[in-house]
Each structure stands twice: as C-alpha cells, then as structure tokens.
C-alpha positions in Angstrom: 36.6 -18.9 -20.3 35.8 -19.8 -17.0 33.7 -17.0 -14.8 36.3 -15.6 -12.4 38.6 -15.3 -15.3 35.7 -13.2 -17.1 35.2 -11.2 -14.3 39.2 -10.3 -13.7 39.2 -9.1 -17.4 36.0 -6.8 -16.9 37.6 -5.3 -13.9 41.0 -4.5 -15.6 39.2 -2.8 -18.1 37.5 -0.5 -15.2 33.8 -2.7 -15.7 32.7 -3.7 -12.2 28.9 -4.4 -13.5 27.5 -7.4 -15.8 24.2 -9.2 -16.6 23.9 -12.9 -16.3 23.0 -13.1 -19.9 26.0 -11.7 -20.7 28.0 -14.0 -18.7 25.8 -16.9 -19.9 27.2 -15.7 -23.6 30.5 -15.7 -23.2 31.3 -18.4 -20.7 31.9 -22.1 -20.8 28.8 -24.3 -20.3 25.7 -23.8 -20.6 23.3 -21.4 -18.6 23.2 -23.5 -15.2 26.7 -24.2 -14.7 27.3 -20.5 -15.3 24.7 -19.8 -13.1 26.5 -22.2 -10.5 29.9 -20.4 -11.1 28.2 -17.0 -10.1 26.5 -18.6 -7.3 29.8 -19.5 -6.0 31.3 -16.6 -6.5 28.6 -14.6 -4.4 29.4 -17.1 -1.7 32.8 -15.8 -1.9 32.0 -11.7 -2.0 33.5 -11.8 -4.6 30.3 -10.5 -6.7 27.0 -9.3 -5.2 23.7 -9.1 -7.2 21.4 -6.2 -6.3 18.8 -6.7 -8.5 18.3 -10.2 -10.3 20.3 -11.0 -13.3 22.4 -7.3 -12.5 25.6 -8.5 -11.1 28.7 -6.2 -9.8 32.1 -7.1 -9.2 33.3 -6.6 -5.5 36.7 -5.2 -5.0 39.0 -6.2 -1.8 38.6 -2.9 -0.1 34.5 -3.3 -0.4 34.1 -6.5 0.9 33.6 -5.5 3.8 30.4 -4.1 2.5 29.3 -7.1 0.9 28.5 -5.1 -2.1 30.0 -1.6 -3.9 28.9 2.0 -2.6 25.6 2.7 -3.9 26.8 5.4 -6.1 28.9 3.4 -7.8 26.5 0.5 -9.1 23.2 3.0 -9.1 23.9 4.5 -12.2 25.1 1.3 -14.1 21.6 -0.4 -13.0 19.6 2.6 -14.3 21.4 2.5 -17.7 21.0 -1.1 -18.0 17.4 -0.6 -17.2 16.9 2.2 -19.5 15.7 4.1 -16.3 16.3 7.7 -15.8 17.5 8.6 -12.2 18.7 11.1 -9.7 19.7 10.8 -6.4 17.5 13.0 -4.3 16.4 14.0 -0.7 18.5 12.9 2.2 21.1 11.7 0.0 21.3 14.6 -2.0 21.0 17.4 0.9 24.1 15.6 2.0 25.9 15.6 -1.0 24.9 19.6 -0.9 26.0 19.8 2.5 23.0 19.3 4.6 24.5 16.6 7.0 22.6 17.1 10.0 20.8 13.3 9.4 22.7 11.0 8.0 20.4 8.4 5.5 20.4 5.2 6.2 19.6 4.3 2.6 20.4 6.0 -0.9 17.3 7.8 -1.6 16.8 7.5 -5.5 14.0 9.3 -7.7 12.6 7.0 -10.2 9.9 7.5 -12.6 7.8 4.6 -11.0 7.8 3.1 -7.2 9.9 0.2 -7.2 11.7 -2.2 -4.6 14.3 -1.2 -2.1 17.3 -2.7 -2.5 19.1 -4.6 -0.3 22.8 -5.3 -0.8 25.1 -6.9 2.0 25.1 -3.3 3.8 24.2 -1.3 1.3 20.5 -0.7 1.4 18.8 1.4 -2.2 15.3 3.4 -1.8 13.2 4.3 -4.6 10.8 7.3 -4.6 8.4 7.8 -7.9 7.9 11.4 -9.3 6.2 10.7 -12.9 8.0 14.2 -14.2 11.3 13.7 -12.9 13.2 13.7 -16.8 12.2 17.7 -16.5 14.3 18.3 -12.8 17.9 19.8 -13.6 20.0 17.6 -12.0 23.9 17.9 -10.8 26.7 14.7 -12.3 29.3 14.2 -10.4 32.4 12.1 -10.8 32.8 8.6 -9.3 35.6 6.1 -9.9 33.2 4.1 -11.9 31.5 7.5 -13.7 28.7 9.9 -12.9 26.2 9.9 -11.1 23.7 12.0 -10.8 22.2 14.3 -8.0 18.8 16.6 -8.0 20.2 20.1 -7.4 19.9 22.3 -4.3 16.7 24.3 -5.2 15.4 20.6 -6.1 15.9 19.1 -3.5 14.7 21.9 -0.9 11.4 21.6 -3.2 11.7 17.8 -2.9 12.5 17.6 1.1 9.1 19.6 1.6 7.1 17.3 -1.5 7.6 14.0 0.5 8.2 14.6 3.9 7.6 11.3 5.2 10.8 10.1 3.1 12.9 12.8 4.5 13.0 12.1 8.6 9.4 14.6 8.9 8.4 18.4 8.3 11.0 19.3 11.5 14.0 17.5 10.3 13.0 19.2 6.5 12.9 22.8 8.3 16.8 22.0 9.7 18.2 21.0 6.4 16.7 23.9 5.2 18.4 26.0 6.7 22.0 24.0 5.9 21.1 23.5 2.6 20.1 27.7 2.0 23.7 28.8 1.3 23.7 26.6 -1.8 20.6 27.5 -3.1 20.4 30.1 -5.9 16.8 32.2 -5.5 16.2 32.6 -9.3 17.0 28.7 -9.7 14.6 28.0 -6.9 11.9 29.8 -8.6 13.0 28.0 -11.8 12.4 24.4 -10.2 9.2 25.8 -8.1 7.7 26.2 -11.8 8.3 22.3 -12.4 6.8 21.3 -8.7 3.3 21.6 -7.2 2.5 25.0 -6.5 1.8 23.1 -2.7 5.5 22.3 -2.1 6.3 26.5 -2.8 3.6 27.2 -0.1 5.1 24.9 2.2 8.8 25.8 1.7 8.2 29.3 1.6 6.7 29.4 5.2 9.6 26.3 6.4 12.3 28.9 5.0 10.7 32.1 6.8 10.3 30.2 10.0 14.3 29.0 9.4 15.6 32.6 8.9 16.4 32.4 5.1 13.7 35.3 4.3 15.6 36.4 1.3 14.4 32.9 -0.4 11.2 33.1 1.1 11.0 36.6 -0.3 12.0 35.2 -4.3 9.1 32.6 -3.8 6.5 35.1 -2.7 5.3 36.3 -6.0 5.1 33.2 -7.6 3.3 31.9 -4.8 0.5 34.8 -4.7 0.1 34.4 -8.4 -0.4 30.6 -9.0 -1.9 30.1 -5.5 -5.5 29.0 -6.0 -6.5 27.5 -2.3 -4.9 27.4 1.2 -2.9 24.5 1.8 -2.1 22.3 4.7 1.4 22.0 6.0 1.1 18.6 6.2 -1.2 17.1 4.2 -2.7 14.1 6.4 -3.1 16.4 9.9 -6.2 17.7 8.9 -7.4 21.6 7.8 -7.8 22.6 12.0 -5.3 25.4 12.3 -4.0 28.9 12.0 -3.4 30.1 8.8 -0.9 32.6 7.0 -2.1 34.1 3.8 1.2 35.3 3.0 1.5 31.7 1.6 -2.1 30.2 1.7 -1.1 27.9 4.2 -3.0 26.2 7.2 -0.6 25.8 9.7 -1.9 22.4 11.3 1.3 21.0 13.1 4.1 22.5 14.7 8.0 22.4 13.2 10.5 22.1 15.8 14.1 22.6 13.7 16.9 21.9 15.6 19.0 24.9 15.1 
C-alpha cells in the first residue's frame, strides 16, 4: 500500500489523524521512502503535521487552512500523547458566549508548558496548570469527536488566574460580565475551592465592579473565611494602592471594561 492510498482508507473510516510510525508499519518501503511519500503529500495540503511524527489528513473544504480546525486535531494529539486537556480562557469564554475578543489562537490547558503550535493558519497555545485533572470540564461534539472545554465558573476563575493570557485585567472584567448569565453561583464556589484563594479575591471585586453582585455575593463567604492576606489585583504592579477589605484586595491598577 502506497501512502495516499492509506490515507484515503483512514478517512473513509472517519480517521483524519496518524503517526509516522504507523504509516512507516503499514506502508511499502522502508522508513525514508515513507517518510518521502508524506513529505510529498504535505507539499500538496494534502496532510499537515502539527507536532512531529502527529500527522492529520486535510480535507478539500480545509485546505484553505493548511491544516484542520484546532478542535478537531487537539483532542486526537492529547490522546496520542496520553495528555489530559481542556480548552480554556479566550477560547472557552467564546465557546460560553463571551465573544467580545475573538482569540487569535486556541488557548489549551495542559498539565506542563509546552510549544505553540503552528499549523498553516491554525495557530495552538498551551498554558500549564499542574492540577488541571481536578477542573470539571464541559465535552462537546465535533465531527471528528469531543472535545473538551473548562466550564463557565472555570473559566471566569481561570480569565482572572492568568490575565496576561487573556487580552489583560480590563478585557477579563468585559467577558465577565458576558460570560455571568452562564455561570451557576454554587458551581462557582465549587471550582473557587479547586483555585487559589487569590483568583476568588480578584474575581469577586472584577464581578462587583461589572454589576453581577449576586456572584460576587456567593463568593463573599468563602472569601472572608479562607482569606489569609490582602492581595494585589494584579500581581506584578506593586502593593501601592487602595484597598477593599470586603475581598482583601489592593487595588493597584485601574480596570476599564468596555461595557
């Protein structure tokens, strides 16, 4: 068997993702004229390969692209990685309904930092949280499977936890206040008990200062019980500022949503 052949007969059966050891198994020759066969093929669009030696099959209607949709490859490169995953900030306030920014890269929590990838116009961001296995998570349906998402009262925690991955404390403070309708307050509380008690302070007085004070007002007593120390609002603007003890917070830099 020849390697588009192979490649045909893994997309009939729905398969749009291989590894070159696989390919290097099953087709004729040995592993550098296989290797040559792929390489041809890539010249062609015809298969892209995000990550090396993780290949994916380009249909016509993606080749524009020069690659598949992230969120239909992602989850296939975790698996074969034996990574767990979610898709998180940016891209998951938008899946949630919090469009006012659109990313320009699929934001993905991994377990370690690893590096963005870049595929034809597709571009892949990694963010490391060490405890993400314990976040509940959302699956939704893809045509090539599910994929998973960090839920609303995740990602609210999340959009405050790294800031400078989610467009700044301003732009967080907006999708606040898009994302709030999907956010249930006894699940928020739930995840806030997963998080640093520093990303409660901070979305509490982000979600007051946005008008969702029925939120703010399910993270109050959790915050004035596990609350040890004021906080700063953003962590690398110093400790000059006003302060609210309502949330242990030093308020060192303005927020400016754009509501």
């Amino acid at each position: 068997m020849w390697a588009r052949e192979y490649i045909d007969r893994l997309a009939s059966r729905g398969r749009h993702h291989f590894t070159a050891e696989e390919a290097i198994a099953t087709l004729q020759g040995g592993a550098s004229a296989v290797r040559a066969q792929l390489r041809r093929l890539k010249d062609r669009a015809v298969l892209a390969e995000p990550v090396r030696g993780f290949l994916i099959i380009i249909p016509p209607e993606y080749r524009h692209l020069g690659c598949l949709p992230a969120d239909q490859f992602v989850p296939q490169l975790m698996a074969a990685t034996n990574e767990p995953y979610y898709l998180a900030l940016l891209t998951a306030a938008q899946r949630h309904g919090a469009a006012h920014q659109r990313p320009q890269a699929v934001q993905v929590m991994v377990r370690k930092n690893r590096a963005a990838i870049e595929c034809g116009q597709v571009r892949v961001e990694f963010i490391a949280r060490g405890d993400l296995d314990k976040m509940p998570v959302t699956e939704v349906n893809t045509p090539r499977g599910v994929i998973r998402f960090s839920t609303p009262e995740v990602t609210a925690l999340e959009l405050v936890g790294y800031p400078n991955h989610s467009g700044g404390l301003s732009n967080v403070a907006t999708l606040l206040s898009e994302l709030a309708e999907e956010i249930d307050s006894e699940n928020l509380v739930a995840a806030a008990r997963l998080s640093p008690i520093s990303w409660s302070q901070r979305l509490g007085y982000l979600l007051e200062l946005v008008g969702q004070n029925a939120l703010a007002e399910a993270l109050k007593p959790f915050v004035a019980k596990y609350a040890r120390s004021f906080t700063p609002l953003r962590r690398a603007a110093g400790s000059a500022g006003s302060r609210t003890p309502t949330w242990k917070l030093i308020v060192n830099v303005e927020v400016e949503p754009d509501l």
